[in-house]
C-alpha atoms as a printed R data frame, in Angstrom:
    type eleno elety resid chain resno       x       y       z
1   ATOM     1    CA   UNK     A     1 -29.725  11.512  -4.965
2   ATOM     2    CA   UNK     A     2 -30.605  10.507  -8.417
3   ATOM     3    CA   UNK     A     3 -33.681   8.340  -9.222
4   ATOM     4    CA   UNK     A     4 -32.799   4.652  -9.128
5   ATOM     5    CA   UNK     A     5 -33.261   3.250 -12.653
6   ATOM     6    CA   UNK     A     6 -35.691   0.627 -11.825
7   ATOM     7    CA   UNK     A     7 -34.523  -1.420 -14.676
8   ATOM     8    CA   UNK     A     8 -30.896  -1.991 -12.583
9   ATOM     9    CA   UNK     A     9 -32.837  -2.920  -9.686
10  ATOM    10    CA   UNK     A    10 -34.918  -5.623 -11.335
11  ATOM    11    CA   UNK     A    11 -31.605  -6.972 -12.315
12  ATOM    12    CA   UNK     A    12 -30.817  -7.686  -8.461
13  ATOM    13    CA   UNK     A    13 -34.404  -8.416  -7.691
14  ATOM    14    CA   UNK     A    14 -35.642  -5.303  -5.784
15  ATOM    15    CA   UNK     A    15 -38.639  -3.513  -6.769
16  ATOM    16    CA   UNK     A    16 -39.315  -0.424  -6.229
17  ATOM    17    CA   UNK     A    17 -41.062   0.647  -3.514
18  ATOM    18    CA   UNK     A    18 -44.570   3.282  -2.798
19  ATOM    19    CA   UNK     A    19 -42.775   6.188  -0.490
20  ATOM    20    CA   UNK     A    20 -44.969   8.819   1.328
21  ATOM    21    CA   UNK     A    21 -43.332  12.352   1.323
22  ATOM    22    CA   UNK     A    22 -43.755  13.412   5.052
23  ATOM    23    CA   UNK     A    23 -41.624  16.494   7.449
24  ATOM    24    CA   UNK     A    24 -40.212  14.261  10.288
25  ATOM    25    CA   UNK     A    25 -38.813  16.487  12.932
26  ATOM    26    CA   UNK     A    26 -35.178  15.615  13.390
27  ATOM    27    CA   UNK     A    27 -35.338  14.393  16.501
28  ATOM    28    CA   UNK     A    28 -37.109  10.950  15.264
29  ATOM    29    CA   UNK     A    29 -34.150  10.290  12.631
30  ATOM    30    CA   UNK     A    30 -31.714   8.001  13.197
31  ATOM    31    CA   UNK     A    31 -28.563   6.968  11.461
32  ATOM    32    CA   UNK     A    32 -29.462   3.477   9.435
33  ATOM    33    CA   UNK     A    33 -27.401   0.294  10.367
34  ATOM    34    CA   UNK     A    34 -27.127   0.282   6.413
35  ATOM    35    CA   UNK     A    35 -24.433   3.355   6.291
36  ATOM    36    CA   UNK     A    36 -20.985   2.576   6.589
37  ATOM    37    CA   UNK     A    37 -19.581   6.271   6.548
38  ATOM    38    CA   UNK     A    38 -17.931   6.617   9.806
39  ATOM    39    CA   UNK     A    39 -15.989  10.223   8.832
40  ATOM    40    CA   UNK     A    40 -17.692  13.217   8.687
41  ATOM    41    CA   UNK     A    41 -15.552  15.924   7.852
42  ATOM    42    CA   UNK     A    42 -16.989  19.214   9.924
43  ATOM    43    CA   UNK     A    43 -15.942  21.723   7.525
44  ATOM    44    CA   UNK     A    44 -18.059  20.031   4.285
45  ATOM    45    CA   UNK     A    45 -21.212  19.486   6.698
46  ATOM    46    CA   UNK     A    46 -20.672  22.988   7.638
47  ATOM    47    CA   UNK     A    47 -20.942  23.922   3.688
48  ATOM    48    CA   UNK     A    48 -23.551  21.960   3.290
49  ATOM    49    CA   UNK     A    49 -25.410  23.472   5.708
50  ATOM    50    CA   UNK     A    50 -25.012  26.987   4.610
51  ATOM    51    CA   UNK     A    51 -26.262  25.207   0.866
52  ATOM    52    CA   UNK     A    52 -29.133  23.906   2.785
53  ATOM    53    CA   UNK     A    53 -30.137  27.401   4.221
54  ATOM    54    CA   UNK     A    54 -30.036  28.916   0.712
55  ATOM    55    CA   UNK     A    55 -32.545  25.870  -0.794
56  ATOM    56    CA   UNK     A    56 -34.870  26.233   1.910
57  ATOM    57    CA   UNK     A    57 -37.849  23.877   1.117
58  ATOM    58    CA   UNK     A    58 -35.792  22.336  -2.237
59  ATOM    59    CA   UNK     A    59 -33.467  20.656   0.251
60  ATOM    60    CA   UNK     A    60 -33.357  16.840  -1.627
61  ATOM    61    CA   UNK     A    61 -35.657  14.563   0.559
62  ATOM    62    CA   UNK     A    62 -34.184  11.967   2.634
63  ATOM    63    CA   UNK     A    63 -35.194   8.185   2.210
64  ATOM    64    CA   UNK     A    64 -36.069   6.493   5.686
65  ATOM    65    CA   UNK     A    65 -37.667   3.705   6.526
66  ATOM    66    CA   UNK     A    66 -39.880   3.213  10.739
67  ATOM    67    CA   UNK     A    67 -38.084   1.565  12.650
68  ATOM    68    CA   UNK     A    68 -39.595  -1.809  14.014
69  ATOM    69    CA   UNK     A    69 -39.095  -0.704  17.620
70  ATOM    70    CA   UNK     A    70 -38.997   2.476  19.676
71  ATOM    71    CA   UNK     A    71 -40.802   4.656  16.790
72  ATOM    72    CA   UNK     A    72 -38.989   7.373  14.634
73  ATOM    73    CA   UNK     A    73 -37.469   6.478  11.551
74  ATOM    74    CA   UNK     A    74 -34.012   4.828  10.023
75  ATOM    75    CA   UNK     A    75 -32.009   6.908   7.598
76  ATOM    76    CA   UNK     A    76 -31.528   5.272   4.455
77  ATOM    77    CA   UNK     A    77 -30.211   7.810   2.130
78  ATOM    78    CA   UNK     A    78 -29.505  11.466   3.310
79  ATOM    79    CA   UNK     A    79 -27.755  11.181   6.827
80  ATOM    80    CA   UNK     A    80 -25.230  13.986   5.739
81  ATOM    81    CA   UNK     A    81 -28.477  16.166   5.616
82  ATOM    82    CA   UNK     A    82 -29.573  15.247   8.573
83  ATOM    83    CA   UNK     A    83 -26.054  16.179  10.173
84  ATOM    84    CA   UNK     A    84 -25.925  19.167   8.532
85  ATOM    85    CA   UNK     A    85 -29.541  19.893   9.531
86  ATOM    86    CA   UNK     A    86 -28.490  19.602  13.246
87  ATOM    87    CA   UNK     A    87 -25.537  21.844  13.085
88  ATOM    88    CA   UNK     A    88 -28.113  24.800  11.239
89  ATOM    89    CA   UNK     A    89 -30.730  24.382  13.664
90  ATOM    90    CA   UNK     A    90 -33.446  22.876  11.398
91  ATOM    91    CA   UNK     A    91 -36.192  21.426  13.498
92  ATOM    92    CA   UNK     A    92 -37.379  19.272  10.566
93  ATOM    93    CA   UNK     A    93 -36.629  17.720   6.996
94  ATOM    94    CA   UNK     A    94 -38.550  16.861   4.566
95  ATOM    95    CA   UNK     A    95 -38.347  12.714   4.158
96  ATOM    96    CA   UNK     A    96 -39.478   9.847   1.349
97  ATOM    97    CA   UNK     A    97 -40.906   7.057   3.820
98  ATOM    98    CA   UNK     A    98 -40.892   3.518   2.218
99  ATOM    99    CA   UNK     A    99 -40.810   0.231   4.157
100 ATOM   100    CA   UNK     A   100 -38.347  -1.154   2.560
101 ATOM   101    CA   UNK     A   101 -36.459  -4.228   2.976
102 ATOM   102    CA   UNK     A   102 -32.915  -4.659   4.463
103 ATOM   103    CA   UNK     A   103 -31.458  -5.560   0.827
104 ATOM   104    CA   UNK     A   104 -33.441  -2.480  -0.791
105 ATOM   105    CA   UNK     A   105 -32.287  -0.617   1.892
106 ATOM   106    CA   UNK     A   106 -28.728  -1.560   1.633
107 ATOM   107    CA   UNK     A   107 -29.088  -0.855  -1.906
108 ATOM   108    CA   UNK     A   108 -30.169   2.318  -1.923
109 ATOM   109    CA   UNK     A   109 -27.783   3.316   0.788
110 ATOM   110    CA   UNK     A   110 -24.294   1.972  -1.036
111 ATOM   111    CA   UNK     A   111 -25.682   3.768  -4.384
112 ATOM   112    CA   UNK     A   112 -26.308   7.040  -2.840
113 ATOM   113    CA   UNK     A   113 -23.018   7.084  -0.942
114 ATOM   114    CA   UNK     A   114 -20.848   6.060  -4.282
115 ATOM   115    CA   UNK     A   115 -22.427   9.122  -6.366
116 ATOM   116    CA   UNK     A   116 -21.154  11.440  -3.468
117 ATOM   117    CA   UNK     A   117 -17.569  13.241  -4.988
118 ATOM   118    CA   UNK     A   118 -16.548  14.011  -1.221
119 ATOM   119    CA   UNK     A   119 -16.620   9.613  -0.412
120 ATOM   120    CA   UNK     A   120 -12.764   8.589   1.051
121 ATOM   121    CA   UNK     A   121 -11.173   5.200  -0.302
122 ATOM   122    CA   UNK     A   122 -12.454   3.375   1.959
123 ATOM   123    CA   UNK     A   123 -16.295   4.468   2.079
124 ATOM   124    CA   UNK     A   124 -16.259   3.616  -1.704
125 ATOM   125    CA   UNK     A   125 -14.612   0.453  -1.184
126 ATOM   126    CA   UNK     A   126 -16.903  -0.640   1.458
127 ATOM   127    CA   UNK     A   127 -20.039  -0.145  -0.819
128 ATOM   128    CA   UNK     A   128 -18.259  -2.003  -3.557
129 ATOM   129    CA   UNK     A   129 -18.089  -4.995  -1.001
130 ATOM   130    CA   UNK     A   130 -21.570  -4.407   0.632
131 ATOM   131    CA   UNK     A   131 -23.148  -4.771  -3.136
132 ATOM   132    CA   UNK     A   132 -21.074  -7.960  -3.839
133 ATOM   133    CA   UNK     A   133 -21.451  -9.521  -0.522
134 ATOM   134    CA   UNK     A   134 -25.267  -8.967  -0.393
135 ATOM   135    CA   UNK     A   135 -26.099  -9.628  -3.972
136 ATOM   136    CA   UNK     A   136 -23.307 -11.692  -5.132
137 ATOM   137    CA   UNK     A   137 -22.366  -9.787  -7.795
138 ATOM   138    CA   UNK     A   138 -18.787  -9.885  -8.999
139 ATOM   139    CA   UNK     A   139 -16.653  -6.950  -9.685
140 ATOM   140    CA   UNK     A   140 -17.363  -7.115 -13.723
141 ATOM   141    CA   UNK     A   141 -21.012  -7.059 -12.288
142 ATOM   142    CA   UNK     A   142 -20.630  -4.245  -9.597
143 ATOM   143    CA   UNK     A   143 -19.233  -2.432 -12.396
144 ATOM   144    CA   UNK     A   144 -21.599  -2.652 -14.819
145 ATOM   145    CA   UNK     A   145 -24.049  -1.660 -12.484
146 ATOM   146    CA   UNK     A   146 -22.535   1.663 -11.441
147 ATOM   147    CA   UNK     A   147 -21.113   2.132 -15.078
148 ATOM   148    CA   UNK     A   148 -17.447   1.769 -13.765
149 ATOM   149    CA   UNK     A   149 -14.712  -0.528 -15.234
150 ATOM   150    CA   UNK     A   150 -13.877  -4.196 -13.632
151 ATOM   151    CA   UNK     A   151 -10.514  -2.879 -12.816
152 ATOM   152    CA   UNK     A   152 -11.630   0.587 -10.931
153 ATOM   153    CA   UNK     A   153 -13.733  -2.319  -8.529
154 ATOM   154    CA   UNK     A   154 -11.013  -4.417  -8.087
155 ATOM   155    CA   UNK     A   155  -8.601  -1.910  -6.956
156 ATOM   156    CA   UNK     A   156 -10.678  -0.181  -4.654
157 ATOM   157    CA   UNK     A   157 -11.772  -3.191  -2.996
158 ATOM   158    CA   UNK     A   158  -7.604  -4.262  -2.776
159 ATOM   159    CA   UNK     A   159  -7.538  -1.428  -0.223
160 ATOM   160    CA   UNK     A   160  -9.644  -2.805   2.299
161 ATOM   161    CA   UNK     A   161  -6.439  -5.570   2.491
162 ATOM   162    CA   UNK     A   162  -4.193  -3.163   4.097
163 ATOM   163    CA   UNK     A   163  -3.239  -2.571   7.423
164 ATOM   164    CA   UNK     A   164  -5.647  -0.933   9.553
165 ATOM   165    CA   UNK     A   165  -3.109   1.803  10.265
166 ATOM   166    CA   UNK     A   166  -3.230   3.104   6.380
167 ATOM   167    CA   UNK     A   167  -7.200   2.418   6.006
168 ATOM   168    CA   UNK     A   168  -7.434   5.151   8.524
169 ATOM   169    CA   UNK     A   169  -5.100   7.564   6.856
170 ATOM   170    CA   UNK     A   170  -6.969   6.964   4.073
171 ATOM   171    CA   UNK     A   171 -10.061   7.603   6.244
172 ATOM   172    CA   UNK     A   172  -9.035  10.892   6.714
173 ATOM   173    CA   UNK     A   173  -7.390  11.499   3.883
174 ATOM   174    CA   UNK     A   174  -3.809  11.937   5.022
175 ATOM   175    CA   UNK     A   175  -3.061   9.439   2.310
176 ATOM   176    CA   UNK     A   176  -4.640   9.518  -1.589
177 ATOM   177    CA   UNK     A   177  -5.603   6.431  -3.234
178 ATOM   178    CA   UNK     A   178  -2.834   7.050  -5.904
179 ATOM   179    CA   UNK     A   179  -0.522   6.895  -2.832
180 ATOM   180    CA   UNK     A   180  -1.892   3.643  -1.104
181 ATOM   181    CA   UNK     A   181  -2.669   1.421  -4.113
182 ATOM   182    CA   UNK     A   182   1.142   0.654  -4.357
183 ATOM   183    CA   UNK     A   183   0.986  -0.350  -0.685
184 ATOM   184    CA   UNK     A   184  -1.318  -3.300  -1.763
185 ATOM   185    CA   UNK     A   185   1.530  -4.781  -3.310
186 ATOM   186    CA   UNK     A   186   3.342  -5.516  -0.028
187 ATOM   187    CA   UNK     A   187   2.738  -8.578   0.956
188 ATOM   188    CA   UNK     A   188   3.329  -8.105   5.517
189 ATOM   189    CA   UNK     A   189   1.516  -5.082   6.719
190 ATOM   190    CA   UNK     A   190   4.349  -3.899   9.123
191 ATOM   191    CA   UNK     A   191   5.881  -2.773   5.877
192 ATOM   192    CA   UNK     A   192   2.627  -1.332   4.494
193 ATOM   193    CA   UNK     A   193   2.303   0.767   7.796
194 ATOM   194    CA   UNK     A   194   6.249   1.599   7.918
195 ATOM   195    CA   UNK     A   195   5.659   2.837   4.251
196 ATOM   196    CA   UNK     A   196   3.061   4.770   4.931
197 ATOM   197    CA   UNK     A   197   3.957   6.991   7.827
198 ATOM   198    CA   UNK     A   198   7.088   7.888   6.566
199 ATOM   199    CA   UNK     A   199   5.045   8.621   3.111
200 ATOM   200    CA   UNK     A   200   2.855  11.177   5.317
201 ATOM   201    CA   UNK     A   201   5.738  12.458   7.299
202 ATOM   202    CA   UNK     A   202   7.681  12.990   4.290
203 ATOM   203    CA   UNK     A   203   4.958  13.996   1.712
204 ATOM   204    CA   UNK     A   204   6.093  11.590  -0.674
205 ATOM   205    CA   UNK     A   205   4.361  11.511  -4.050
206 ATOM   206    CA   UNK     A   206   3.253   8.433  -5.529
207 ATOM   207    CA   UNK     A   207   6.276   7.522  -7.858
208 ATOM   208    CA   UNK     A   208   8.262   7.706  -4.298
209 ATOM   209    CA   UNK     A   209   6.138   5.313  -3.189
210 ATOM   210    CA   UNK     A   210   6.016   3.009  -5.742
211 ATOM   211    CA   UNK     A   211  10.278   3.119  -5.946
212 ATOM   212    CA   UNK     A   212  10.095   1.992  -2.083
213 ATOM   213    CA   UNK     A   213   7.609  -0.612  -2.529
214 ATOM   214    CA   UNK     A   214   9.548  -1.668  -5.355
215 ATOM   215    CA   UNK     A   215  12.794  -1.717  -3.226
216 ATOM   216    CA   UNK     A   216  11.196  -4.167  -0.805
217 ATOM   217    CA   UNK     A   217   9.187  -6.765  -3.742
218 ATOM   218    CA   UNK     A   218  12.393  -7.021  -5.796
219 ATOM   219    CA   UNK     A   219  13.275 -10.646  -6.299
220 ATOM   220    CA   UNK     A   220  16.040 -11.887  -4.812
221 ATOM   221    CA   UNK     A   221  19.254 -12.915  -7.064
222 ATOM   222    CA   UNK     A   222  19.443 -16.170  -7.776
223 ATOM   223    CA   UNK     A   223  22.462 -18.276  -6.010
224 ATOM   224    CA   UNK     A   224  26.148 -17.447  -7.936
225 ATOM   225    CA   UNK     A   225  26.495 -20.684  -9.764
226 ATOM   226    CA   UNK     A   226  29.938 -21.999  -8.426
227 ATOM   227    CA   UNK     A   227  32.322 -23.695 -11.159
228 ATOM   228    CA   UNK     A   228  35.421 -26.709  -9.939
229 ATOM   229    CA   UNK     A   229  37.692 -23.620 -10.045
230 ATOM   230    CA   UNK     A   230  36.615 -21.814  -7.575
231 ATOM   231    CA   UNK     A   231  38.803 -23.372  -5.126
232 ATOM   232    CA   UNK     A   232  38.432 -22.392  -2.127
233 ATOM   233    CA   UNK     A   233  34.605 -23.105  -1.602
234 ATOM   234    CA   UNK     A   234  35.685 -26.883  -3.164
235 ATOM   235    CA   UNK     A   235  38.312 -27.220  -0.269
236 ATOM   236    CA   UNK     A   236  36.089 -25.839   2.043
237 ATOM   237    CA   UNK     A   237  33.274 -28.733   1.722
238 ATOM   238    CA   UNK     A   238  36.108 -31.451   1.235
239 ATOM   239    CA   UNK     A   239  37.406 -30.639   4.809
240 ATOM   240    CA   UNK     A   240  33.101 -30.114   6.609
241 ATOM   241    CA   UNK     A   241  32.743 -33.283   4.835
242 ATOM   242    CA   UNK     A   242  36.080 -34.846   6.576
243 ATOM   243    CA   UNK     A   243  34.903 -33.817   9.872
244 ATOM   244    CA   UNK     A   244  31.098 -34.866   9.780
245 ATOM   245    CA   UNK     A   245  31.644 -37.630   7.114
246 ATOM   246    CA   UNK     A   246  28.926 -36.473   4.744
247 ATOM   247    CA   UNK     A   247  29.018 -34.937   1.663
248 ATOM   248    CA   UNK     A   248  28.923 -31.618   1.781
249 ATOM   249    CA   UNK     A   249  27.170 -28.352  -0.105
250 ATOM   250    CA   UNK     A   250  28.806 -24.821   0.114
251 ATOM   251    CA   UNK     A   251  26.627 -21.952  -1.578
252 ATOM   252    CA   UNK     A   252  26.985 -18.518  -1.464
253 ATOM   253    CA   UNK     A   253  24.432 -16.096  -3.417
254 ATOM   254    CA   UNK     A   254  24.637 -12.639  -4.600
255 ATOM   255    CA   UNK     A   255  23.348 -11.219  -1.360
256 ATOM   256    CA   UNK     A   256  26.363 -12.326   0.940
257 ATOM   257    CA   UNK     A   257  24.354 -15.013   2.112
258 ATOM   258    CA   UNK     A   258  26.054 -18.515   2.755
259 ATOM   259    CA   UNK     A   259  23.902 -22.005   2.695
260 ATOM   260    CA   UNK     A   260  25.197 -24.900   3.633
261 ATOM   261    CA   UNK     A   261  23.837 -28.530   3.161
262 ATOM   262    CA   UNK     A   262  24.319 -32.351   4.221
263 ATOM   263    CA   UNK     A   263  23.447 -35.097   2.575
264 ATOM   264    CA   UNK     A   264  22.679 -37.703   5.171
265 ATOM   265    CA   UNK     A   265  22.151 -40.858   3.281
266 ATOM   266    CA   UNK     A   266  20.468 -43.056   6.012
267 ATOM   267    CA   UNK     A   267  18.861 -42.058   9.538
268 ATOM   268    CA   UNK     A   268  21.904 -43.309  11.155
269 ATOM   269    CA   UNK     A   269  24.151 -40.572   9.543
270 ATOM   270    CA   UNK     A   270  21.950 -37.809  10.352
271 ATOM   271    CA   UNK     A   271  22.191 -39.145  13.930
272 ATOM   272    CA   UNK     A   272  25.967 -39.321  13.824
273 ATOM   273    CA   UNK     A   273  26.070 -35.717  12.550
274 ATOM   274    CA   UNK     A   274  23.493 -34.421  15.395
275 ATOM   275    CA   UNK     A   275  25.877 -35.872  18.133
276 ATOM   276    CA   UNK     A   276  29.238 -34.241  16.401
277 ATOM   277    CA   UNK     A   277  27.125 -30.686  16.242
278 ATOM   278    CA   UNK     A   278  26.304 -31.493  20.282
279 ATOM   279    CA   UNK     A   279  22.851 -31.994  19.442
280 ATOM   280    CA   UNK     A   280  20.863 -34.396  21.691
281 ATOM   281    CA   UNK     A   281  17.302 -35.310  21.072
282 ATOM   282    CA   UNK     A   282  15.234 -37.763  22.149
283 ATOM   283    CA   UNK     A   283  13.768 -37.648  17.958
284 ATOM   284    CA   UNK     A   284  13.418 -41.406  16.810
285 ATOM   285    CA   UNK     A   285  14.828 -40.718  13.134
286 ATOM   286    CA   UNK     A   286  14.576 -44.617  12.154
287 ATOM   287    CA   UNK     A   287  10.998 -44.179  11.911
């Protein structure tokens, strides 16, 4: 992990903190309440274990902080390491202890995951809302922070909108974020996840994804404006209207769709109309 430019941090009010390099056997790390990377891919902790047995003693420190009960210590930065450290059969790791507090902590964490190239969609988008949440920062803000435009922010953090179905293909990367951003624009997530799978099944590229999205979001045509010649849709609300006695309106739009209206002029017509339709309710309209 880089070092955190303390000037950045004073600008969220967290000062750095005096950190004791220590070896902590593995066995007394634990994964911090602070990390919200839930996928570890086994192949890239495999690689970076193989990396770590070349470094030997230059392995990059952890950050960890005691834990207020039971003993042993909290990961803060470096639980990838300490994965990786169990699958090579390290019996300790070198560690930076600070006692931190939960926001430095949480800090620290989000930072060290976004500088990671291997982070899916949704890890990234999680620290974007962890830093925003926690120190009220908004996206212009979170951006300026991790030198990143307003716009990358807001679109990452649009992802964590979608149905939980495509957050975990984005999880484990069955799906890009090229390929789900266009998914944001769908409104009901049944179509996000219908979109999706068939995306995955399909191996759709994002330009195919986009033109069904766009299939769905299209507007719908405007009603056909009807003139007095159209005839038939004129003699067609003269004889509704003879038979409920009240005017009548006959629409039919571009889609094949028909609408048809009333105009009820007092309580007492609507009534009438109800009871010709076979409609009986115990509704007191006059009020």
């Amino acid at each position: 992990m880089d070092q955190l430019d303390p000037k950045k941090l004073a600008t969220l009010g967290i000062e750095q903190v005096p950190t004791t390099l220590m070896d902590i056997g593995l066995d007394q790390l634990f994964p911090g309440k602070w990390q919200k990377r839930k996928f570890f891919d086994d192949a890239s902790l495999d690689e970076l274990g193989d990396s770590m047995k070349s470094a030997g003693t230059n392995v990059v420190p952890l950050i960890v902080v005691p834990r207020q009960r039971g003993g042993g210590y909290n990961i803060v930065a470096g639980e990838r390491r300490w994965r990786a450290a169990q699958r090579i059969g390290l019996a300790t790791l070198k560690c930076e202890v600070g006692n931190y507090s939960f926001q430095q902590a949480l800090f620290i964490c989000a930072i060290e995951n976004l500088q990671r190239a291997d982070l899916n969609p949704i890890e990234e988008a999680t620290s974007y809302q962890d830093l925003g949440n926690e120190f009220a920062l908004s996206h212009d803000e979170i951006g300026r922070q991790l030198g990143k435009s307003r716009g990358h922010i807001s679109n990452y953090l649009r992802l964590l909108q979608l149905d939980i179905r495509v957050r975990d293909a984005l999880i484990q990367l069955r799906l890009t974020y090229g390929q789900a951003r266009p998914l944001c624009a769908l409104p009901h997530k049944v179509d996000q996840r219908r979109i999706a799978e068939k995306a995955i099944r399909l191996k759709w590229s994002v330009v195919q994804i986009q033109q069904a999205v766009n299939s769905i979001t299209k507007k719908t045509p405007d009603p056909i404006k009807l003139s007095d010649t159209d005839a038939d849709i004129r003699r067609l609300e003269r004889e509704i209207s003879e038979v409920t006695g009240l005017d009548c309106i006959v629409k039919r739009h571009a889609t094949g769709r028909w609408q048809l209206g009333f105009n009820a002029p007092e309580s007492e017509s609507f009534s009438g109309l109800l009871e010709r339709l076979g409609i009986h309710t115990d509704a007191d309209f006059e009020k």
